[in-house]
C-alpha positions, 0 to 999 in steps of 0.5 A: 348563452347570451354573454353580453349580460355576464360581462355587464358592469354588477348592480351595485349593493348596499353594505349593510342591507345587502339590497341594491343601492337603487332600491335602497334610494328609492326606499328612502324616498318613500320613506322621506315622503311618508313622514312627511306627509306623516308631519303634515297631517299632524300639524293639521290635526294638531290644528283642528285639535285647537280649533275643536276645543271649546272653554267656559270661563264663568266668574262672578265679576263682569266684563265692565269691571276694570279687574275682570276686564284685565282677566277677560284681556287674558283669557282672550290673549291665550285663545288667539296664541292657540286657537281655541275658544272660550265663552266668557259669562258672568251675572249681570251683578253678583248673583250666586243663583244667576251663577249657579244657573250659568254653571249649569247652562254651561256644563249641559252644553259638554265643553271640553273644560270649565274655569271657573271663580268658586265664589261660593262653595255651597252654591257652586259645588254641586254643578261643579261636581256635576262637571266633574262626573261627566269628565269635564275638567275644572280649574278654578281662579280668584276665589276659593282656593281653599275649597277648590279640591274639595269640590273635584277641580284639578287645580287653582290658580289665584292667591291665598286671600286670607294670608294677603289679608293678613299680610296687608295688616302687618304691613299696616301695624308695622308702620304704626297702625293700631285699629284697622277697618275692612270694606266689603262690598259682597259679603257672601263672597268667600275670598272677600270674607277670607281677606277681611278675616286675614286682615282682622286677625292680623291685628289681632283682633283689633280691626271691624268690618264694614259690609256694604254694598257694591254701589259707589255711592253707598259704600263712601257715604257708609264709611264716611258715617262709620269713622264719625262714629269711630274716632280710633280707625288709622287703617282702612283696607278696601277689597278691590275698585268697587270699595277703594276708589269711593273710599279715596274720594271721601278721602280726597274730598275730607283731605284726610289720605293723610290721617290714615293708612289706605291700603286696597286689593286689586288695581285701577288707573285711579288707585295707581294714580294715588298709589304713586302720588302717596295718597294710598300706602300700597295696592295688592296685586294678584296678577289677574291677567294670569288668572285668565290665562294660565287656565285656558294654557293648562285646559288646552295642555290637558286636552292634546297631552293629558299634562296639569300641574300637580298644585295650585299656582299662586299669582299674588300677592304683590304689593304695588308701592309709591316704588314701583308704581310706574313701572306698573302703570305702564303695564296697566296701560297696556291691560295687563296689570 
């Protein structure tokens, strides 16, 4: 019998697994390095995750356009604090066909979502529903918010434009106004036509609508000719820059901010300036950095986790007063507001 081994010091035993302590260490640090790598290809994949994600945003609004560039400054911010991609793509100018053909474009290349600006229902709606039957998930920002699930997007996100109209014109009456007018500068544009049509019947009835087109030019030569022609008008609303920035020209250049109530959805450099300067009652701001942001954060959240908010998320309206004008300018400094 060899005794020196029944005189050897025990192995020392785990209480509670009843294995020896070295095997229970070494245990552990098999285990720490599994998670670890467990971790570590996690991370990675949740990179690849990111860098694999490919958006579509198309919206009927170009680049250029000082409201759409502040959407496209959105979208881009998002895509580099998560590192994924999205093509941006508009109409060179408002073209529902040219749309149409971009929506399809985009769909036959199977991105792994579209956000897009429903601008019209009946032009939009069938490649929109083509999208949704191949499982791509769509989010629809700025216009059509009322026709959004009916054509199968998850969600919204923009304003009510009928109800911003119509606040627009109580704000108007509630300081004196009595006849109110409306630009609009692309009939046809269902958000468009929705704010003439808050504001109109937010007084009652007793406003008009001026359609005109998208040139500068043609839209203060056709307000000039219609308020000769209509002495009673103390009100204008205009739709965005393209209509509010000639409508304060022809304003500044009759010296006539003062004879009326001049109030404008969306914001420019030039608007604010005014704004401040008490040449314009107000501005409605939509927030439309968010509109271009908030969809690529929700697209990659339903792409790595299956979550979306269960409505619609309103960014406006807000109203950008002679108040806080500044405060606001400096943001729009920075493209943001």
């Amino acid at each position: 019998m060899n005794h020196a081994n029944s005189h050897a010091h025990p192995v020392p035993v785990h209480p509670r697994t009843g294995k020896p302590r070295h095997e229970t260490s070494r245990f552990r640090r098999i285990t720490a390095g599994i998670v670890t790598a467990l971790l570590a290809a996690s991370a990675a994949n949740a990179v690849w995750a990111a860098d694999s994600e490919r958006y579509v945003m198309i919206t009927h609004g170009q680049n250029s356009d000082p409201f759409w560039s502040i959407v496209k400054r959105g979208a881009d911010d998002a895509t580099q604090a998560l590192g994924v991609k999205v093509e941006y793509r508009a109409p060179s100018t408002f073209d529902m066909a040219k749309m149409a053909q971009l929506l399809d474009a985009a769909v036959a290349s199977q991105p792994d979502g579209l956000i897009i600006s429903l601008t019209d229902a009946d032009a939009l709606g069938k490649g929109i529903k083509n999208a949704v039957d191949q499982k791509i998930p769509v989010i629809t920002i700025n216009s059509g918010g009322d026709k959004s699930k009916d054509v199968g997007a998850r969600l919204h996100i923009g304003q009510s434009e009928y109800e911003a109209g119509r606040a627009a014109a109580e704000r108007m009456m509630d300081s004196g106004a009595k006849h109110g007018l409306c630009i609009n500068q692309e009939q046809g544009n269902v958000g468009l036509d929705a704010r003439c049509a808050g504001f109109i019947e937010g007084f009652d009835g007793s406003a008009d609508e001026l359609a005109t087109s998208t040139d500068p030019t043609e839209i203060k030569n056709s307000l000039v000719a219609y308020l000769n022609q209509h002495s009673e008008i103390d009100s204008i609303l205009a739709l965005g820059p393209l209509s509010s920035e000639p409508m304060l020209k022809a304003m500044q250049e009759a010296g006539a901010t003062q004879k009326f109530q001049l109030g404008t959805f969306d914001l420019s450099p030039d608007i604010l300036a005014a704004v401040q300067a008490g040449e314009m009652n107000f501005a409605i701001d939509q927030q439309q950095y968010l509109q271009g942001y908030l969809p690529v954060v929700f697209m990659h959240q339903y792409h790595l986790h299956g979550l979306m908010p269960a409505g619609d998320v309103a960014t406006g309206p807000g109203f950008v007063t002679a108040e806080n004008a500044g405060q606001v300018i400096e943001l729009s400094e920075q493209g943001i507001r």
